[in-house]
C-alpha positions as CSV (number, residue, x, y, z in Angstrom):
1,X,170.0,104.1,-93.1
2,X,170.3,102.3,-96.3
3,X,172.7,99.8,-95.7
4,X,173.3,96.1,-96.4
5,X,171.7,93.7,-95.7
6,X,172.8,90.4,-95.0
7,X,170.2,87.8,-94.5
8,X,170.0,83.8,-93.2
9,X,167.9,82.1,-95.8
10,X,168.3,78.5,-94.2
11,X,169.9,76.1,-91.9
12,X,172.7,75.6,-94.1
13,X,173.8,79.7,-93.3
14,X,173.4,80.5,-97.2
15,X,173.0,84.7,-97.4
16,X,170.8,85.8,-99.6
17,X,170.5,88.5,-102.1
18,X,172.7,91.5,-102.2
19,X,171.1,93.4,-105.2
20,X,171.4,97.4,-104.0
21,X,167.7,98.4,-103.9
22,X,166.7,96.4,-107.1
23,X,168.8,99.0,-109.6
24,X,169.6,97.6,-112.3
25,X,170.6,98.7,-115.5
26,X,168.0,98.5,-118.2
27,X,168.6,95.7,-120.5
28,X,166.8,93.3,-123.1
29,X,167.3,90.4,-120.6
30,X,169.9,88.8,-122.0
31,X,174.0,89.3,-122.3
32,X,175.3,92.8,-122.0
33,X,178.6,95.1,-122.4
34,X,178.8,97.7,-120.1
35,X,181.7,100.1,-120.5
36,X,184.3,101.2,-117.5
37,X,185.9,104.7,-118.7
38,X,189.6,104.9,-117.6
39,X,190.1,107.9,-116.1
40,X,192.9,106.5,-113.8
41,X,196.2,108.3,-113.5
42,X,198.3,106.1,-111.9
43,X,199.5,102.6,-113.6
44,X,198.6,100.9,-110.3
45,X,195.5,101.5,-110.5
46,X,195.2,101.5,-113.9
47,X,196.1,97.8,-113.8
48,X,193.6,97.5,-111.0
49,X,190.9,98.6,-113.3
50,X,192.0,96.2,-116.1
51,X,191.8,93.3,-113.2
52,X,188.9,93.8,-111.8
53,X,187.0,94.6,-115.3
54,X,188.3,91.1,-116.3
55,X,187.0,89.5,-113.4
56,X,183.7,90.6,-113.0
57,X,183.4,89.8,-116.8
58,X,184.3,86.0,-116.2
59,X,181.9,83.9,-114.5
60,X,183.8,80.7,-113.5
61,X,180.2,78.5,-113.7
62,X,180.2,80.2,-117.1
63,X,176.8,81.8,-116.6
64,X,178.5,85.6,-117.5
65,X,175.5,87.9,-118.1
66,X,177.5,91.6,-117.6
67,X,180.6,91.8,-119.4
68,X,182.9,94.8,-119.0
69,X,185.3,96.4,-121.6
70,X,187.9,99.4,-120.2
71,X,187.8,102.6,-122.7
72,X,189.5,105.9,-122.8
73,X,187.8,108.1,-120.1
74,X,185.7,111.1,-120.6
75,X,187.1,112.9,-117.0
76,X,190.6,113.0,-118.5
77,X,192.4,116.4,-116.3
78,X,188.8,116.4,-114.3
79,X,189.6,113.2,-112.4
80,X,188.3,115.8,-108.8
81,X,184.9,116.0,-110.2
82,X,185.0,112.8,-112.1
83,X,181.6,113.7,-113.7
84,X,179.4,111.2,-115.3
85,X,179.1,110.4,-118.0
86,X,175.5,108.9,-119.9
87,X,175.3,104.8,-120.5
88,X,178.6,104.0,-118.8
89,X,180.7,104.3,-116.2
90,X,183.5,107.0,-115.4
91,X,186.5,105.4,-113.0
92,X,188.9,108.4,-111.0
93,X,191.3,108.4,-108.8
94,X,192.3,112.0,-107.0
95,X,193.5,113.2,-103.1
96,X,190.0,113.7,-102.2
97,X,190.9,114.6,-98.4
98,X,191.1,112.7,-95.5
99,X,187.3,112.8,-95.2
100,X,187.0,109.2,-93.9
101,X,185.9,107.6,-97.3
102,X,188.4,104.9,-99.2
103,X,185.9,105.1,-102.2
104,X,182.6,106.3,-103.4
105,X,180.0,104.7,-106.2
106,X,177.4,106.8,-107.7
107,X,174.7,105.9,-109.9
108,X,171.9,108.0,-111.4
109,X,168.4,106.5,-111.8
110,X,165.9,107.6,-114.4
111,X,162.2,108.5,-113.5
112,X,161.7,104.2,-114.5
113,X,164.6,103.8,-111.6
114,X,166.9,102.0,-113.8
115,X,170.5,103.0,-114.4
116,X,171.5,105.3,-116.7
117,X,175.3,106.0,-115.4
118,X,177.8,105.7,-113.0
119,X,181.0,106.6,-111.2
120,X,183.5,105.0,-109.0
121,X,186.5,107.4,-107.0
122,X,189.0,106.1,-104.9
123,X,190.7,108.1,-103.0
124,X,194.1,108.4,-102.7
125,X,194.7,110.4,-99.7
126,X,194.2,107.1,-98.5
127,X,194.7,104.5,-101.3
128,X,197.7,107.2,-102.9
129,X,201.6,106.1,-102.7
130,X,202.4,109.0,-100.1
131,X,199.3,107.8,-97.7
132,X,200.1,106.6,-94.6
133,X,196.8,104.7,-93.6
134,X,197.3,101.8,-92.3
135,X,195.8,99.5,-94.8
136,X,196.9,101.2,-97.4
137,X,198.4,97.9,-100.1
138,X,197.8,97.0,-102.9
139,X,195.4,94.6,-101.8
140,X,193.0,97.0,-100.1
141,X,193.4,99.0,-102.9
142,X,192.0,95.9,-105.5
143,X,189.2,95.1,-102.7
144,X,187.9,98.9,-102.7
145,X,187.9,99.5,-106.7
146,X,186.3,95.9,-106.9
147,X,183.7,96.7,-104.9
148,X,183.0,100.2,-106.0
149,X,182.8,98.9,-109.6
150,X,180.6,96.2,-108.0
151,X,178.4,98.5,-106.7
152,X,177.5,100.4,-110.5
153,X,175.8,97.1,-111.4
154,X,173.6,97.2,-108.7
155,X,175.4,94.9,-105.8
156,X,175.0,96.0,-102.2
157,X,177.6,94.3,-99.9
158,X,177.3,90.6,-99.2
159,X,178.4,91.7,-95.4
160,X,179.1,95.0,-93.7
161,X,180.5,92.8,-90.3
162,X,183.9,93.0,-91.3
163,X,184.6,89.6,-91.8
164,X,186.2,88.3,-94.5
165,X,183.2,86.3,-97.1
166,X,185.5,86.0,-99.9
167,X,184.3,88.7,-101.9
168,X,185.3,92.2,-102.9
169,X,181.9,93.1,-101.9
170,X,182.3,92.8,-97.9
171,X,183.7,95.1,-95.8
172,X,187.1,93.0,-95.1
173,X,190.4,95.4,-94.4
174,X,193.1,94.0,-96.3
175,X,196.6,93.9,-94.9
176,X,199.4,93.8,-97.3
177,X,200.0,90.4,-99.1
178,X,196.6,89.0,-97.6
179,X,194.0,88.8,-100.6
180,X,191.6,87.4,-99.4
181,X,187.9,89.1,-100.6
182,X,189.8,91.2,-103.2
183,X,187.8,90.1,-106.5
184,X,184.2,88.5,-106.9
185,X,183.4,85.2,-105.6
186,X,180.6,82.8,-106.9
187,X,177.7,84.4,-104.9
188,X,178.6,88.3,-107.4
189,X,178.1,86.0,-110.5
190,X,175.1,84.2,-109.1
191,X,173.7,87.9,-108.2
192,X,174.5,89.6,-111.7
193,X,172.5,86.7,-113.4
194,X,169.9,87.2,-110.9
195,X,169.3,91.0,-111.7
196,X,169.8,90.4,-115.3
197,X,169.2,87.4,-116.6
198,X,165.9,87.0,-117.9
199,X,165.9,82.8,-118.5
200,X,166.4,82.8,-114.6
201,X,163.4,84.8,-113.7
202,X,162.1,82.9,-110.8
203,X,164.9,80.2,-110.7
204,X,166.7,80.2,-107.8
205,X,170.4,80.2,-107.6
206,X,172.1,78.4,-104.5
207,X,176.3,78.7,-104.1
208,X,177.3,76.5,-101.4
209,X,180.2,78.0,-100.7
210,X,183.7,76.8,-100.3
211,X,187.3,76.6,-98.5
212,X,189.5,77.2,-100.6
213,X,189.5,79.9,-101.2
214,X,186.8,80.8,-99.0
215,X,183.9,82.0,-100.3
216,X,180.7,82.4,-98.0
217,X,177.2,80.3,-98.8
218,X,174.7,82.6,-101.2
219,X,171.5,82.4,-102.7
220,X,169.0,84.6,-104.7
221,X,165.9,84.5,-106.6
222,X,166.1,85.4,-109.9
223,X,164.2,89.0,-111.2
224,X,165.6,89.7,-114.5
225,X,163.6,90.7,-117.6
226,X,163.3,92.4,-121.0
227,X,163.0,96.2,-120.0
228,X,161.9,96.6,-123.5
229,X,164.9,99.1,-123.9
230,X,168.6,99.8,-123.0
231,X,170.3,102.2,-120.9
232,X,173.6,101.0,-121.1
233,X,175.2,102.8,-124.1
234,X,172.6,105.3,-124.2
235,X,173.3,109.0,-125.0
236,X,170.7,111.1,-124.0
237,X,171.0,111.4,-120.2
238,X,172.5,114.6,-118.8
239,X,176.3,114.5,-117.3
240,X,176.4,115.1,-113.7
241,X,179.4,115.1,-110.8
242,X,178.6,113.1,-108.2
243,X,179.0,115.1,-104.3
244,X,178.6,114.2,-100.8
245,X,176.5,116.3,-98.7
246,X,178.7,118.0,-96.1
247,X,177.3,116.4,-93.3
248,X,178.2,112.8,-94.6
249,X,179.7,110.4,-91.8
250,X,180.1,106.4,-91.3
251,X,177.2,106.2,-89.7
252,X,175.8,106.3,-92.8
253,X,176.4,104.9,-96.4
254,X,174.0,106.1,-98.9
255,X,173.0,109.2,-99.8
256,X,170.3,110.4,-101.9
257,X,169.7,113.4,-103.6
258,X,167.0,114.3,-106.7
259,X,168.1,116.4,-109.2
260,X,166.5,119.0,-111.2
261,X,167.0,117.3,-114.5
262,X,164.7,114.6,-113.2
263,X,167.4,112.2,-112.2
264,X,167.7,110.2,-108.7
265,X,171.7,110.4,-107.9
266,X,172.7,107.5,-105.5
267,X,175.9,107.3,-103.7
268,X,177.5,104.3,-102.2
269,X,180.2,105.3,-99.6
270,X,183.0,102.8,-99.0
271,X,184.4,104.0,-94.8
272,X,188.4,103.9,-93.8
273,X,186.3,103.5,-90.2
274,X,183.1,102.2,-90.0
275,X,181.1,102.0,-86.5
């Protein structure tokens, strides 16, 4: 299974590297504006979006390569399909069944196997106001649209064990009024500039962590260049609505399936359960 991967880099326990498979969206190398589509129908999450968009965008070191800006959505009445939609990202909320997933990131790769677009849905026949799961608050719901958003830039998780690392990208269960590893931490920022920033090709970043709040040691080696063009913004990539193969379960995460318009669609699974 495609999973992540969390990896000892040295004595001093710094984990390193949680780019998803090296996707990435193309870029020039240098400072970028990707846009999150609002297709949200609650003003919880709605104010979620607007959070975690700010967040991600503000890089407390002040090394900010990815910026996000929150726009009208395209999936406006079509929130159950939430298709995509080309050079940005579509967010949806729906009751998407108790099918075992909190939230679901897709991304479709061109035939270079850069990012062209994305979705994020959470679900709320988990995350909804009538749910009775048992982490359903509104901190679980910040850590799962944090993450999925996360994962549409090309971040895997920094750990799957369930602990918490500080980060909206582990796999941490919130209970209510505990926020820990709702937003990104230091190691997310470190990462972004990694994949993206072309004046750290080669550099390597090292986050020693720290306690309060508690955010887990991280390193990574930076990989970002001039792709010679852009995918983000672009408009000539064919809308698509992202689906789960029947047969998906949480013994698995990611699921791949090439499409007929020569597209690779990739879908990260977030798991109420996960083995």
């Amino acid at each position: 299974m495609a999973a992540a991967v969390l990896v000892a880099v040295s004595s001093s326990a710094a984990f390193a590297d949680h780019s998803w498979g090296g996707y990435h969206w193309a870029t020039r190398g240098g400072a970028f504006t990707l846009t999150l589509g609002n297709d949200l129908t609650t003003t919880e999450w709605q104010s979620d979006l607007a959070t975690v968009s700010s967040k991600w965008s503000s890089d407390p070191a002040g090394g900010s390569v990815l910026s996000t800006t929150v726009a009208t959505g395209n999936d406006i009445g079509r929130q159950k399909r939430c298709p995509a939609s080309s050079g940005r990202v579509e967010v949806c909320n729906a009751r998407y069944g108790t099918n075992g997933w909190l939230g679901v990131a897709t991304i479709w790769l061109n035939s270079g196997r850069h990012i062209v677009q994305g979705t994020v849905k959470v679900n709320d026949s988990y995350l909804g106001s009538t749910s009775s799961y048992s982490d359903n608050n509104a901190q679980e719901r910040l850590h799962v649209i944090c993450q999925e958003v996360g994962h549409t830039f090309g971040l895997d998780h920094q750990s799957t064990s369930g602990a918490t690392f500080g980060t909206c990208m582990d796999y941490y269960h919130n209970a209510s009024g505990d926020s820990a590893s709702t937003l990104p931490d230091q190691g997310d920022y470190d990462e972004l500039g990694c994949i993206y920033n072309a004046s750290l090709n080669g550099q390597t970043l090292v986050f020693k962590g720290s306690t309060s709040p508690y955010q887990a040691p991280h390193s990574c080696i930076g990989s970002g260049h001039d792709d010679g063009t852009t995918t983000v913004g672009a408009t000539r990539f064919s809308p698509a609505a992202a689906a789960l193969p029947a047969w998906a379960n949480p013994s698995q995460e990611v699921y791949v399936t090439h499409l007929s318009n020569g597209l690779t669609q990739i879908s990260f699974v977030r798991w109420a359960n996960r083995p």
